[in-house]
C-alpha positions in Angstrom: -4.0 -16.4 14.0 -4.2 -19.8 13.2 -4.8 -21.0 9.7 -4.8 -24.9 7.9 -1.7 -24.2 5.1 -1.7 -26.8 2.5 1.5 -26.9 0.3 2.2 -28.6 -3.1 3.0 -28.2 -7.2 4.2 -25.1 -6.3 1.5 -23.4 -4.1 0.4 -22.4 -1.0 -3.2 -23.2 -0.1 -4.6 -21.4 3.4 -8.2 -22.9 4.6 -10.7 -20.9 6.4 -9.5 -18.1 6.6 -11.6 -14.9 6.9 -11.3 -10.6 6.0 -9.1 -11.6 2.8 -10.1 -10.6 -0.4 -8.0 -9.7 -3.2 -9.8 -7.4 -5.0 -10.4 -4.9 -1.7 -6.4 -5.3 -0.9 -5.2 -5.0 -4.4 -7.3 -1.9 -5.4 -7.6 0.1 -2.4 -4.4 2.1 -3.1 -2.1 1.0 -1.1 0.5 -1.0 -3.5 1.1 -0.3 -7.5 2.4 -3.5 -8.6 -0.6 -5.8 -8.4 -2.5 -7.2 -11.7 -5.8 -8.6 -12.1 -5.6 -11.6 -14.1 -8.3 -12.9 -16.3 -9.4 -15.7 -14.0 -9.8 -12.6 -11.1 -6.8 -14.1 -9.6 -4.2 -11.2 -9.0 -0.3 -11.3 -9.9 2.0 -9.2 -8.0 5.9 -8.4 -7.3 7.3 -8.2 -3.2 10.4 -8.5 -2.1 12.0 -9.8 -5.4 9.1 -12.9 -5.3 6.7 -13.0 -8.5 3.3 -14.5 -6.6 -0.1 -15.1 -8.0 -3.4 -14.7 -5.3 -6.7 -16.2 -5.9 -9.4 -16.4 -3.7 -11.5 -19.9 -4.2 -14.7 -20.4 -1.8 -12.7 -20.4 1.7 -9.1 -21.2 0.3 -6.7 -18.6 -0.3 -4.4 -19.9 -3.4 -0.9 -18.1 -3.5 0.8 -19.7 -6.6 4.6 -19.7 -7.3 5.3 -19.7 -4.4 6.4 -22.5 -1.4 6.2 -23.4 2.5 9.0 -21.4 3.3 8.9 -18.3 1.8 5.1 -18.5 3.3 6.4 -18.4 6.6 8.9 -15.8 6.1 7.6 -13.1 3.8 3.6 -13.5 2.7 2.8 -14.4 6.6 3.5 -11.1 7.4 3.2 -9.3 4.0 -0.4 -9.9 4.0 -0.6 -9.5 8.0 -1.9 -12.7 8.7 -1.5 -12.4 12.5 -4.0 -10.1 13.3 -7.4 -10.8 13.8 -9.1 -8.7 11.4 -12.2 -9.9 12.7 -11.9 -8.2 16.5 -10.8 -5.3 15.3 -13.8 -4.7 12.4 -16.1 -5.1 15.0 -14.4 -2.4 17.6 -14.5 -0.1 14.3 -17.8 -1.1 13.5 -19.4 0.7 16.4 -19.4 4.0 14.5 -22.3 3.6 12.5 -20.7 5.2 9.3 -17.7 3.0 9.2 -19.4 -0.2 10.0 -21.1 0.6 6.5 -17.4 0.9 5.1 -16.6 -1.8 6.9 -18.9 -4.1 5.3 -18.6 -2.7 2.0 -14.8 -3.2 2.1 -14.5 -6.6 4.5 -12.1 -8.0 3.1 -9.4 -5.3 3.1 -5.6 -6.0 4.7 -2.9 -3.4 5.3 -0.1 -4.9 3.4 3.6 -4.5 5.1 5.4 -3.2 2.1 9.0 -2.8 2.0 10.2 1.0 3.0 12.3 2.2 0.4 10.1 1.1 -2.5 7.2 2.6 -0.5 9.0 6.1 -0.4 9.5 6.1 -3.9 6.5 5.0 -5.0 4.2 7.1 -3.2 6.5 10.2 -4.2 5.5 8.7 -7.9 2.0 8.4 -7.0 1.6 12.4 -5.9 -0.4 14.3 -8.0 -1.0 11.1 -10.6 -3.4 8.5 -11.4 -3.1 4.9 -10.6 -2.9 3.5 -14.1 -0.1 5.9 -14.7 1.8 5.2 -11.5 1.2 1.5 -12.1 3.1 2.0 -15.5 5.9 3.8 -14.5 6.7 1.9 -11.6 7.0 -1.2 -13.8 9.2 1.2 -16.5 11.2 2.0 -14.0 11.3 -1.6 -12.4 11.9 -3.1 -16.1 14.5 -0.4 -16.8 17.0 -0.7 -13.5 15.3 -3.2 -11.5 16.6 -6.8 -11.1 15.7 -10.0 -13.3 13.4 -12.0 -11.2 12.1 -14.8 -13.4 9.1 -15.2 -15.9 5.6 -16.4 -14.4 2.7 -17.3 -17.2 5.0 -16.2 -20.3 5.5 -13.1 -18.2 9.0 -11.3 -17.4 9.1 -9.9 -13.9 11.5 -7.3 -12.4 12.1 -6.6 -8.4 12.0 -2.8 -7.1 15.1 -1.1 -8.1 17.6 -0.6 -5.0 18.3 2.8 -3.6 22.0 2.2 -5.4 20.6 1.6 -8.3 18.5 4.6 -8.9 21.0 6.7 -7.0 23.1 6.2 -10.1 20.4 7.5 -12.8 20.9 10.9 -14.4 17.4 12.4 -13.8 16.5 13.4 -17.2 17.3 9.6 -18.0 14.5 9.0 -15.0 12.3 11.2 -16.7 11.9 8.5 -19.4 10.2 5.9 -17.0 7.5 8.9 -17.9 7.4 10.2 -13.9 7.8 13.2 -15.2 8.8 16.3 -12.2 9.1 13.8 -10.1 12.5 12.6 -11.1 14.2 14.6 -9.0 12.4 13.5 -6.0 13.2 10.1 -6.9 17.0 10.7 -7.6 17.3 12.5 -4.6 15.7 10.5 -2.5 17.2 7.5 -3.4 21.1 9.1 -3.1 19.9 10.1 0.7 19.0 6.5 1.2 21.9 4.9 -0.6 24.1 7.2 0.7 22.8 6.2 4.3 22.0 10.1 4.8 18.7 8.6 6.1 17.8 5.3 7.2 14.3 4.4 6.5 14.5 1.4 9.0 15.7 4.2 11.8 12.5 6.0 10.7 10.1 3.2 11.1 11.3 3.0 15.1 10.2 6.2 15.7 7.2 7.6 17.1 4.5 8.5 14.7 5.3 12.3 14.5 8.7 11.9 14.6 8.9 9.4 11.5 6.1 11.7 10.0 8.9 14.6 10.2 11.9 12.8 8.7 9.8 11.4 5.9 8.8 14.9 4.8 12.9 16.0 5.1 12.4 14.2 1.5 11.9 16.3 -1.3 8.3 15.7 -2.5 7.3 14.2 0.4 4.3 15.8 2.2 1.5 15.7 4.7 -0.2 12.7 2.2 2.9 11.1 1.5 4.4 10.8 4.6 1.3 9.1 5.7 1.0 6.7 3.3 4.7 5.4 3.9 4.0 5.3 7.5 0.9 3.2 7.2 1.7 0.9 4.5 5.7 0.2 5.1 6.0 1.7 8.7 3.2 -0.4 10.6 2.0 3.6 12.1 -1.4 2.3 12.1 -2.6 5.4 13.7 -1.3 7.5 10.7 -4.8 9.0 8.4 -3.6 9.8 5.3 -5.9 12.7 3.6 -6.5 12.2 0.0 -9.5 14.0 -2.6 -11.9 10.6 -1.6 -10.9 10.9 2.6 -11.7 14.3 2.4 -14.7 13.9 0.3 -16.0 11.3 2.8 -15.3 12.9 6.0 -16.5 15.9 5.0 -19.8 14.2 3.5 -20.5 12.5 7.1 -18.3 13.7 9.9 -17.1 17.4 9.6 -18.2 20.6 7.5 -17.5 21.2 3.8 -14.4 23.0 3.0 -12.2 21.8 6.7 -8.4 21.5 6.0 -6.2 18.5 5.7 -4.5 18.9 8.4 -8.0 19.7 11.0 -9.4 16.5 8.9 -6.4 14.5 9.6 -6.4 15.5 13.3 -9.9 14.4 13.7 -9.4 10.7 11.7 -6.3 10.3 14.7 -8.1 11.7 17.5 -11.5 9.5 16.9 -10.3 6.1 15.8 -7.0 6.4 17.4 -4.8 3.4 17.2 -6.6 1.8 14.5 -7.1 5.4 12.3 -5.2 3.9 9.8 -7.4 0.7 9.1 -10.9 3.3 9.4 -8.8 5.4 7.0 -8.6 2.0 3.9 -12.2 1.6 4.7 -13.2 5.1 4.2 -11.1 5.3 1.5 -12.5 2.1 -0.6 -16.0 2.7 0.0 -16.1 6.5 -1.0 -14.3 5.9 -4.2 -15.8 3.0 -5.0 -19.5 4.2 -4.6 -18.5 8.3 -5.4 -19.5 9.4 -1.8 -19.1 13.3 -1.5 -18.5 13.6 -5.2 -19.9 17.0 -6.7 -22.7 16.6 -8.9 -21.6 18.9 -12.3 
């Protein structure tokens, strides 16, 4: 895709471009360390860069930011090179998801880096966002390193698999991730300790990375998913959450099917692009409570 990019004071200005908006990419649930400022304008931390999105008429604004680093990380972080567009409109033939579709236009897959992925989404099982949110920037703050202030703000990058292969786990335990410390530790020594490679994983086929993921301790069908889709470009991975069950259960199958028969179905009907159905799904079921019990 082709875009007019604008550079200058610091910022990166893209003009006319389409299918990006902040708010849908930000709080869909695919990345933790993304804040809404007061001016709607979101502040985030990728790849040890501190960068500010804004969304202004037909200009996207990315502040702190330059040319260069454009071209090298946020082109592809925010997966500029697809054509959103094409591929809403193959979607939107089902006439459930073209409701989604619209409701969540301006949603992106981000390409998140793998390790911080893993650990994050082991974090994120069994927990709410606000509390994932806040211990991933505990543990960032904690054993992450010093990127730089931004708007009177200090800023810390991912820890490294070294670094949090080094942490006692009851030391973990005080970035307030509670069980899941162990995961994290143990994770992170396999990685560090090149037991497994998460860039080997990402070459494999969609099962087969699917299977190594879950070799992680607390790791599972959900988990696994997530990593594939959001660091692993598996774009025909469906993760199956409370909201993606809730939804294809309200429209598409019978109350009460399994994860794994509801997963199955989300890869066998939209296929190569199950993941993107999946964020659309996703966003305008718990956005709008779709398939949520009346009490």
């Amino acid at each position: 895709m082709k875009y007019n990019i604008m550079e200058g004071n610091n910022k990166v200005i893209i003009e006319g471009i389409k299918d990006f908006d902040p708010v849908h990419i930000f709080e869909c649930g695919q990345c933790f360390r993304w804040n809404k400022e007061d001016d709607n304008s979101f502040t985030g931390v990728a790849f040890e860069r501190v960068l500010n999105v804004k969304s202004e008429d037909d200009k996207i604004i990315l502040s702190n930011t330059n040319l260069e680093d454009f071209n090298n990380i946020w082109y592809n972080y925010f997966d500029l090179e697809r054509d959103y567009g094409e591929m809403k409109e193959e979607l939107s033939e089902d006439e459930i998801l073209k409701e989604a579709v619209k409701f969540g236009s301006g949603i992106r897959i981000l390409k998140q880096e793998p390790f911080e992925t893993l650990i994050s989404f082991i974090i994120s099982a069994n927990n709410a966002i606000p509390r994932i949110k806040s211990s991933i920037e505990r543990l960032s703050k904690r054993y992450g390193k010093y990127i730089g202030e931004y708007n009177g703000k200090d800023y810390y990058a991912f820890p490294t698999a070294e670094a949090l292969s080094k942490v006692d786990v009851e030391e973990l335990k005080e970035t307030k991730i509670g069980f899941r410390a162990k995961y994290v530790s143990s994770a992170a020594k396999r990685v560090y300790n090149g037991e497994a490679d998460l860039n080997d994983i990402k070459t494999l086929d969609t099962d087969e990375a699917r299977e190594k993921l879950m070799e992680f301790q607390g790791v599972g069908p959900k988990v696994s998913d997530c990593i594939l889709l959001f660091a692993m470009e598996k774009y025909d991975a469906f993760p199956i959450d409370v909201w993606v069950k809730r939804i294809m259960e309200y429209f598409y199958l019978k109350e009460d099917t399994s994860m794994k028969k509801i997963q199955r179905y989300g890869e066998e009907k939209f296929k190569d692009l199950a993941g993107f159905a999946q964020q659309y799904l996703f966003y305008y079921a718990r956005e709008l409570g779709i398939g949520k019990k009346k009490k």
